[in-house]
C-alpha positions, 0 to 999 in steps of 0.5 A, a space after each residue: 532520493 532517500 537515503 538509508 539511514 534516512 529510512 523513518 520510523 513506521 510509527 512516527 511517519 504520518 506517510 506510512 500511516 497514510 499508506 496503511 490505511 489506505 491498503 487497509 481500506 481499498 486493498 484487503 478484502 475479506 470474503 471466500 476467495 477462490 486462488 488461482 493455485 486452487 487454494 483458498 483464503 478468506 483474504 485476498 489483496 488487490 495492491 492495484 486499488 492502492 498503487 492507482 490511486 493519484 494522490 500517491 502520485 502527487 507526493 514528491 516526498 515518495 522516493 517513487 512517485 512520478 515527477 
């Protein structure tokens, strides 16, 4: 368990900048989307893609991670 004042800094956590980049390569899509408000956005954010994906499983340094 991580405690709070063990909370890393986002710039110097290469965890972090993992994650980023991963969001930003299977989660954001660009595109015309139709939202289920009605609305619409040229963003949309599947977390799905990212939080399913088994290596953030097999990191034991991740407070979540399944053990």
């Amino acid at each position: 368990m991580i405690a709070i004042s063990e909370d890393p800094s986002p710039a110097s956590d290469p965890r972090l900048s993992r994650l980023r980049a991963l969001i930003a390569e299977k989660s954001v899509l660009r595109g015309q989307f139709r939202l289920a408000s009605g609305g619409e956005s040229r963003l949309f954010f599947d977390m799905k893609q990212t939080l399913l994906l088994p290596d953030r499983h097999h990191d034991p340094s991740w407070p979540c991670s399944a053990e």
